[in-house]
C-alpha positions as CSV (number, residue, x, y, z in Angstrom):
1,X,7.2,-17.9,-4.0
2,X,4.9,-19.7,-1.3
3,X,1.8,-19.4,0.4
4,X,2.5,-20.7,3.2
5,X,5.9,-18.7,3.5
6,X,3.5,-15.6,2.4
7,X,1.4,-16.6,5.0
8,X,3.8,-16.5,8.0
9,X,5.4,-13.4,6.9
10,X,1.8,-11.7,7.3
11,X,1.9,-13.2,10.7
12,X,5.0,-11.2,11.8
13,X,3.5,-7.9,10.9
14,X,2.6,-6.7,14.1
15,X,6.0,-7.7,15.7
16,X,7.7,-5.9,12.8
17,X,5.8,-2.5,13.1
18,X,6.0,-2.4,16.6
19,X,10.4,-2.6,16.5
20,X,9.8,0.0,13.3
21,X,7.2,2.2,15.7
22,X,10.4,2.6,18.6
23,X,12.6,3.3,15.1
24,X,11.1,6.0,13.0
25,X,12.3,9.2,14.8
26,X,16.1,8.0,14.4
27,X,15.5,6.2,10.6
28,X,16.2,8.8,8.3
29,X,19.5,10.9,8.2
30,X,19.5,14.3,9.7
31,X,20.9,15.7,5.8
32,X,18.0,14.4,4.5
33,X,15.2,16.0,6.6
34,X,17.1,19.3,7.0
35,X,17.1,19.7,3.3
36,X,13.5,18.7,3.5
37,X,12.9,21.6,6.3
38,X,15.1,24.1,4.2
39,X,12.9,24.2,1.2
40,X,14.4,20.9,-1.2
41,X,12.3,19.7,-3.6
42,X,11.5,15.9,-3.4
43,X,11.3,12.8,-6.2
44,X,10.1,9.2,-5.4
45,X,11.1,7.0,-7.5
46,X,10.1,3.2,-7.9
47,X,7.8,0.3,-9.3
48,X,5.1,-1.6,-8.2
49,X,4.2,-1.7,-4.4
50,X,7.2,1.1,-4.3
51,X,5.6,3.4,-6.1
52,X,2.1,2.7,-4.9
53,X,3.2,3.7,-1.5
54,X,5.2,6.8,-3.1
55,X,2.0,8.3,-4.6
56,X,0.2,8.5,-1.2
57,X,3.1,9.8,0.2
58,X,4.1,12.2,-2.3
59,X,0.7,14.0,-2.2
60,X,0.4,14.3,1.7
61,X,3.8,16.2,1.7
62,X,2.5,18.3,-1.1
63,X,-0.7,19.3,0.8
64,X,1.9,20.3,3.9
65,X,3.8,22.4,1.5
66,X,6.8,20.1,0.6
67,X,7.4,20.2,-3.2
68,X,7.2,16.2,-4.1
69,X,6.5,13.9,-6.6
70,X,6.3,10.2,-7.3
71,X,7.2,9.3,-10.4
72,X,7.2,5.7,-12.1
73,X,10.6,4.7,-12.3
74,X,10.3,3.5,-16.1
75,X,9.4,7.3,-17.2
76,X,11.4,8.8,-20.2
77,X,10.4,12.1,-18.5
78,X,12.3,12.2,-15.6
79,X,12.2,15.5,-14.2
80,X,15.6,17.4,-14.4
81,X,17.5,18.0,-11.3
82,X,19.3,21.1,-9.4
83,X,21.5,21.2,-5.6
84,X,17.5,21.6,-4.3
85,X,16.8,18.1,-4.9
86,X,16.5,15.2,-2.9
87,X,15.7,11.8,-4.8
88,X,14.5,8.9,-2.7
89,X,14.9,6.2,-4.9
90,X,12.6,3.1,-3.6
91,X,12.9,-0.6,-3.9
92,X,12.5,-3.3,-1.4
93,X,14.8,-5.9,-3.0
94,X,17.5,-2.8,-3.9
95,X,17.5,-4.9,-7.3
96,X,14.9,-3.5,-9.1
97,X,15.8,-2.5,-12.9
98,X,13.3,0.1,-14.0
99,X,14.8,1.9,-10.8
100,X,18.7,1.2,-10.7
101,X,18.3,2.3,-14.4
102,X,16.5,5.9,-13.2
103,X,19.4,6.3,-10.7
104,X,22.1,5.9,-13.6
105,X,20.3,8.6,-15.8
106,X,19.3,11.0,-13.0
107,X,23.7,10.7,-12.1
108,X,24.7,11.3,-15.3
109,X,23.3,14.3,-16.1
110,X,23.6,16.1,-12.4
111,X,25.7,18.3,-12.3
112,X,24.3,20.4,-9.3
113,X,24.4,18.0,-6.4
114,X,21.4,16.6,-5.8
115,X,21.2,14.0,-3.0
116,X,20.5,10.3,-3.5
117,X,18.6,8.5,-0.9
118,X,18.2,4.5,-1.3
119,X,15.2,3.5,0.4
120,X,15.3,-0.6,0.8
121,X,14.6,-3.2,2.5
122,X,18.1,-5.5,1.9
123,X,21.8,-4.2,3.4
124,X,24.4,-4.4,0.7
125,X,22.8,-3.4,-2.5
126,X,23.6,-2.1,-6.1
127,X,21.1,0.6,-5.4
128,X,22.7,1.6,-2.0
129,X,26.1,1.6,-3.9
130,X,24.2,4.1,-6.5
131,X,23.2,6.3,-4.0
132,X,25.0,9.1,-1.7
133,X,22.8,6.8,1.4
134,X,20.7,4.2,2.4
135,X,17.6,4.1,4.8
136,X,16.9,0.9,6.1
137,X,13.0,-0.2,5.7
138,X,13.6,-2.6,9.2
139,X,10.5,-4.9,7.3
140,X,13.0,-8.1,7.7
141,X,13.1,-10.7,5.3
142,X,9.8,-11.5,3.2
143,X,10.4,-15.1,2.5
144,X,7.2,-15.7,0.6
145,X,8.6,-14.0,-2.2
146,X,5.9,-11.1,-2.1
147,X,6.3,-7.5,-1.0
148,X,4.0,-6.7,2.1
149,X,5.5,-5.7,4.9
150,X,8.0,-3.6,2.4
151,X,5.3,-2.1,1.3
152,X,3.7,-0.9,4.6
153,X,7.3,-0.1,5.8
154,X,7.6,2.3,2.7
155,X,4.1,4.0,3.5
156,X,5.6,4.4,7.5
157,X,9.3,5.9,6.2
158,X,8.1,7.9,3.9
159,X,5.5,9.5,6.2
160,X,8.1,10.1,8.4
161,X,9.6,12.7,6.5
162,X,9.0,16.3,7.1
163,X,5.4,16.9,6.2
164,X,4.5,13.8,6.5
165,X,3.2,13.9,9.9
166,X,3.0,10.1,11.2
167,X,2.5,9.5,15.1
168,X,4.3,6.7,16.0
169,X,1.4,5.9,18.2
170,X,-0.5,5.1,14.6
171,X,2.0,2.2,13.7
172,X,2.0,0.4,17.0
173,X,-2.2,1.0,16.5
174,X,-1.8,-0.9,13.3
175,X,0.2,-3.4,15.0
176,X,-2.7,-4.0,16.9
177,X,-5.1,-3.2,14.4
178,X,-3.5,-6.1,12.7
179,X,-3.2,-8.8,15.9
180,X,-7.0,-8.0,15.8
181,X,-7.6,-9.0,12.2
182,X,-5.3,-11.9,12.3
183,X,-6.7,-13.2,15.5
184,X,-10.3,-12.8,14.3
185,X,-9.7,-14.9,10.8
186,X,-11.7,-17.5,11.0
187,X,-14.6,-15.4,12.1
188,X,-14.4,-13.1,9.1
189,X,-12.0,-14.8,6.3
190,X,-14.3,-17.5,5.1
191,X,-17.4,-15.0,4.6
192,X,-15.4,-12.2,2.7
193,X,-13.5,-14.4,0.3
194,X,-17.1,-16.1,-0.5
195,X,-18.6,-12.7,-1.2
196,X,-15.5,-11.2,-3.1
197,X,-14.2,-13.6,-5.1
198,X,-15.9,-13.9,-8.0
199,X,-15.5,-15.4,-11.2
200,X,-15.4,-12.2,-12.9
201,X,-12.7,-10.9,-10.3
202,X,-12.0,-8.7,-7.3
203,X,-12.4,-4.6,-7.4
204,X,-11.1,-2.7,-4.5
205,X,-12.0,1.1,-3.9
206,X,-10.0,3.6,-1.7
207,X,-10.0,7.1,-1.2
208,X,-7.5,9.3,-3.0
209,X,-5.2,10.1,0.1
210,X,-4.7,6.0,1.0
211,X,-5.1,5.3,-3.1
212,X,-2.2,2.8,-2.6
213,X,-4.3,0.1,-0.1
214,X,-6.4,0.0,-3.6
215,X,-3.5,-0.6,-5.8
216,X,-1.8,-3.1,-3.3
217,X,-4.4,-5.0,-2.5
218,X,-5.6,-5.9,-6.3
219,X,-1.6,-6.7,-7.0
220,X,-1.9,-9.4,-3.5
221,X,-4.6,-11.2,-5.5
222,X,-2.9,-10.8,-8.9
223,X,0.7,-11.8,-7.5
224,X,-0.1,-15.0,-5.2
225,X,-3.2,-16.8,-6.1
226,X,-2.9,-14.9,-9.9
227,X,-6.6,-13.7,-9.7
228,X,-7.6,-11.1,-11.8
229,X,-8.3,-7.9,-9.4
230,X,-8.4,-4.1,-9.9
231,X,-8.0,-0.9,-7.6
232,X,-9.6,2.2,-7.9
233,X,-9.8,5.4,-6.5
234,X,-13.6,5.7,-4.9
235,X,-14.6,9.0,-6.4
236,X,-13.3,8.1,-9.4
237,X,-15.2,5.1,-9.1
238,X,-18.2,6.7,-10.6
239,X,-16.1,7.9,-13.5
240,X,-14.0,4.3,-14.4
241,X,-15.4,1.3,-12.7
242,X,-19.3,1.9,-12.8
243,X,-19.5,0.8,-16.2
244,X,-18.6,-2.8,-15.0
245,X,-21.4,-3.3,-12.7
246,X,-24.2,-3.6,-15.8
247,X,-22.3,-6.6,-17.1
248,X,-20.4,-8.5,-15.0
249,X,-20.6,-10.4,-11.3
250,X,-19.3,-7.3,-9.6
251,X,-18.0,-8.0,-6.2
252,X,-16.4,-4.9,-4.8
253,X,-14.4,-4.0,-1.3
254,X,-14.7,-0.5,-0.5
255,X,-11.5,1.0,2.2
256,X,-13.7,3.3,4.4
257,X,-13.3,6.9,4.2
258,X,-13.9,8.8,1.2
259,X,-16.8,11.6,1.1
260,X,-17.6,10.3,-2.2
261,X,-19.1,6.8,-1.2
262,X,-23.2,8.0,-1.7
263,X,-22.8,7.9,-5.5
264,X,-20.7,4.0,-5.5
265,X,-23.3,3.3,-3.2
266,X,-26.0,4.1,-5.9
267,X,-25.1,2.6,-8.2
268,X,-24.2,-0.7,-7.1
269,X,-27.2,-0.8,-4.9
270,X,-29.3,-0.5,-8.6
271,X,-27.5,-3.0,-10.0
272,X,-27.1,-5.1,-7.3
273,X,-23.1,-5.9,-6.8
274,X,-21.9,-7.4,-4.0
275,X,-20.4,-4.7,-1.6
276,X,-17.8,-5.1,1.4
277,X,-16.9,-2.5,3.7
278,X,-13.9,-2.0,5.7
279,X,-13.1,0.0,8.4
280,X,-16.4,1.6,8.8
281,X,-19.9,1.9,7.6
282,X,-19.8,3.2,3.9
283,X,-22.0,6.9,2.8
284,X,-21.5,8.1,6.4
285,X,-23.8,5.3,8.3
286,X,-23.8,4.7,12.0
287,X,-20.7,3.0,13.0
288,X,-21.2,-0.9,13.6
289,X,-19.4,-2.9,16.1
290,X,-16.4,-4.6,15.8
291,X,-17.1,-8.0,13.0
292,X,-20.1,-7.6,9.9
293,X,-22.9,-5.5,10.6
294,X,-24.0,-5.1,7.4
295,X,-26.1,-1.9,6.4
296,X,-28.5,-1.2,3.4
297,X,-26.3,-1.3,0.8
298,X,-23.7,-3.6,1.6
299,X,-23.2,-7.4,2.1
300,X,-20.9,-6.9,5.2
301,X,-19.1,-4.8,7.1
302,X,-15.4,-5.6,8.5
303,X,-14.1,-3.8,11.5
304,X,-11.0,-3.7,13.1
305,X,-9.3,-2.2,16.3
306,X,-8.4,1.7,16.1
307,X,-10.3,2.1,12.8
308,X,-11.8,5.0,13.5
309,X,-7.9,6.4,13.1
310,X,-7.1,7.1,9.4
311,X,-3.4,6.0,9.3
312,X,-4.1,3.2,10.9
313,X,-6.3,2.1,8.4
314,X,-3.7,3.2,5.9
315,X,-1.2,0.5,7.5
316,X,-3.4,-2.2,8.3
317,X,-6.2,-2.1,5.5
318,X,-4.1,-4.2,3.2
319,X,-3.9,-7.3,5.0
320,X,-7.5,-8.4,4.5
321,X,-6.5,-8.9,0.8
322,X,-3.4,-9.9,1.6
323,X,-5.0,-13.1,3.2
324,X,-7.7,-13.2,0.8
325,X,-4.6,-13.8,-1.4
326,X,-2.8,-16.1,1.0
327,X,-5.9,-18.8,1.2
328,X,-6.9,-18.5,-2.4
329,X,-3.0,-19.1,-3.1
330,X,-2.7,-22.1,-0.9
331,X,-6.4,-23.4,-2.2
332,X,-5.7,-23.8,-6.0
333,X,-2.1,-25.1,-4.8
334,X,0.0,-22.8,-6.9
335,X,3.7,-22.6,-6.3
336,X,6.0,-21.1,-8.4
337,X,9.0,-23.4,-9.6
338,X,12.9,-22.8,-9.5
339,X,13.0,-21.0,-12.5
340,X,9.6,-20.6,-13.8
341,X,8.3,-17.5,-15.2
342,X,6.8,-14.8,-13.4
């Protein structure tokens, strides 16, 4: 693992989601989205960043009618199978144990038929071999060791299933969405890491229906730099996390979008936590221009290009933590040895 290897791999985003933008009507198999049309009930299966990415998409195909789950790979409940299923079995590296092990168990006891999907980001792979086909996640490779353009590859594939409803126009707008951020850096970098990286930790809040840019973004800062960070969902916010900001240096970044903002809002504005918004103005404010108009209740405001479009936040919000991660990484000189423990 390296910073500066993480670094440039962040660099390449936009050129990567542009080739997977002329890509997605042609990635998955025609067998695979027929079923899909015809009625077939879907599983997800993976860890980490894989799973992350599952849950979001899981839950849009559900609220277009496609019966789908993600589901940890690690379960003991795995649910049972029949000839209606198709299992999309998820894993960047194609190595993953929790989820080779899943596609053992889910084999031995089908006896209907069900079809296996391998959804990963390297060629020839034990999981591909497991599997009746493999879907290419076109990310290339991540050299710095970390999974983040896999991870926004996953969110794009998946979504490209029936149900899932992606324009293609939304990737290449996160491809600039993303040149935008990254060419603005040095503008914005220096001011958000000061503000959200406290010495009690990160929090990052997202709505329900992009839940994974909360869960991704805390595991950038946990993975690289190893700073303790937390995602949560923002109306559950008010349920889980608000206890927090009585008793610690609560420093908070809130992914623009959820309806339920006014009560986080509230309560951090009472207890005076230090709030960063991105994408948008936070409780349904007046839109600011494109850099850090702050408003009432929060220390700044982060823009970027086409962030008024929801999926493009969805594919782009990440990378602020992501290079959050990258110069915190780089700062405290951390490098993982040949060999060393994760």
């Amino acid at each position: 693992m390296s910073p500066d290897l993480f670094s440039a791999d962040l660099e390449e985003k936009p050129a990567r989601l542009r080739s997977l933008a002329a890509e997605l009507d042609r990635l998955w198999p025609a067998i695979v989205t027929e079923r899909l049309e015809g009625g077939d009930r879907l599983l997800l299966l993976g860890m980490g960043s894989s799973h992350y990415a599952s849950l979001v998409a899981a839950a849009r195909l559900r609220h277009a009618g496609v019966a789908a789950v993600a589901e940890l790979a690690s379960t003991d409940l795995l649910p049972g199978l029949d000839a209606g299923t198709v299992v999309v079995a998820v894993s960047a590296s194609g190595t993953s144990d929790e989820t080779l092990d899943a596609v053992r168990r889910l084999r031995e006891r089908d006896t209907y038929g069900a079809l296996f999907v391998a959804l990963t980001n390297a060629g020839d792979t034990e999981l591909a071999a497991l599997c009746d086909l493999a879907v290419p996640m076109l990310a290339g490779e991540e050299r710095g060791g970390v999974a983040c353009r896999s991870f926004q590859h996953t969110l794009a594939a998946l979504l490209t299933l029936p149900g899932g409803r992606l324009d293609p126009a939304d990737v290449t707008g996160a491809a600039e969405a993303t040149d935008d951020l990254l060419s603005r850096r040095d503008a914005w970098l220096p001011a958000v890491s000061e503000l959200l990286l406290g010495s009690h930790g990160t929090h990052i809040a997202a709505p329900a229906h992009r839940i994974s840019s909360a869960y991704q973004s805390a595991l950038m800062l946990r993975e690289g730099p190893r700073l303790p960070a937390v995602g949560c969902e923002t109306g559950d916010w008010s349920h889980v996390d608000v206890y927090l900001t009585k008793t610690q240096d609560y420093r908070l970044l809130v992914c623009a979008g959820s309806r339920w903002e006014p009560g986080l809002l509230r309560w951090t504005a009472e207890r005076g936590s230090t709030v960063v918004a991105l994408g948008g103005e936070l409780g349904g404010g007046a839109a600011a221009e494109l850099g850090s108009e702050p408003d009432a209740a929060t220390a700044y405001v982060l823009r970027y290009r086409h962030d008024e479009r929801d999926d493009v936040r969805l594919l782009t919000e990440t990378l602020v933590a992501e290079l959050l991660a990258a110069d915190a990484w780089r700062a405290a000189s951390y490098v993982d040895a040949p060999g060393a423990p994760v």
